[in-house]
C-alpha positions in Angstrom: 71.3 76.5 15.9 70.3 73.2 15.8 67.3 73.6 13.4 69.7 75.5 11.0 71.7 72.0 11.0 68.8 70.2 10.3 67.7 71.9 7.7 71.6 71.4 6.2 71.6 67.9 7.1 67.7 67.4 5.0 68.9 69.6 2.2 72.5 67.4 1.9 70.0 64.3 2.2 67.3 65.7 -0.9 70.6 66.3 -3.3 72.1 63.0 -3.0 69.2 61.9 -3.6 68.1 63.4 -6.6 71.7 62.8 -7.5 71.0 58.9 -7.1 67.9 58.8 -9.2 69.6 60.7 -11.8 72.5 58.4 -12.4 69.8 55.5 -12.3 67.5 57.4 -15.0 70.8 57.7 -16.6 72.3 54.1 -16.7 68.7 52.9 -17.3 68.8 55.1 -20.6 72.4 53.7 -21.5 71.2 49.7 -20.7 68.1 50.5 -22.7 70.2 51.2 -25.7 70.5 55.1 -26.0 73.2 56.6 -27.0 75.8 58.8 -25.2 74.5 61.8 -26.1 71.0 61.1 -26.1 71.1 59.7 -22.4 73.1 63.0 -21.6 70.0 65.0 -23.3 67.4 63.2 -21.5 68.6 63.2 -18.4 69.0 66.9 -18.5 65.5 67.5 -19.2 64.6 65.1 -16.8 66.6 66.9 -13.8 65.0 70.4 -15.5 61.4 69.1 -15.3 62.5 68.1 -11.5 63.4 71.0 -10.6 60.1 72.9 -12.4 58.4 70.8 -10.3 59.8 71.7 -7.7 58.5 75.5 -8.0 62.5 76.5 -9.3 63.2 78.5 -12.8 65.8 76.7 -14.6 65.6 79.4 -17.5 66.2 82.0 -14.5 69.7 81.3 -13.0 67.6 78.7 -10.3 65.5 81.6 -8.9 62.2 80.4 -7.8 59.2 80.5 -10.8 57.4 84.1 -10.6 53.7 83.6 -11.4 
């Protein structure tokens, strides 16, 4: 039981994360001088190649990659 709240607590811990460095990717595109929309379209390829990385499909409704 314990474990299983662990692995909660590290997997609530790895998405604020991720969700920190995306709004600082994104307000670093916005200070930088990008527009609205292109910040919004780079930071979604930026959380997509994230997530690739990170073995998951995002063309596959988040399933993991099949190789």
């Amino acid at each position: 039981m314990k474990n299983d709240k662990d692995h909660l607590k590290n997997l609530i811990n790895a998405i604020g994360t991720i969700a920190e460095m995306t709004l600082i990717f994104y307000h670093t595109l916005k200070t930088s001088g990008a527009t609205n929309e292109e910040a919004i379209k780079l930071t979604e390829a930026y959380i997509e190649a994230f997530l690739r990385v990170c073995g998951l499909d995002t063309q596959n409704n988040g399933s993991e990659k099949s190789e």
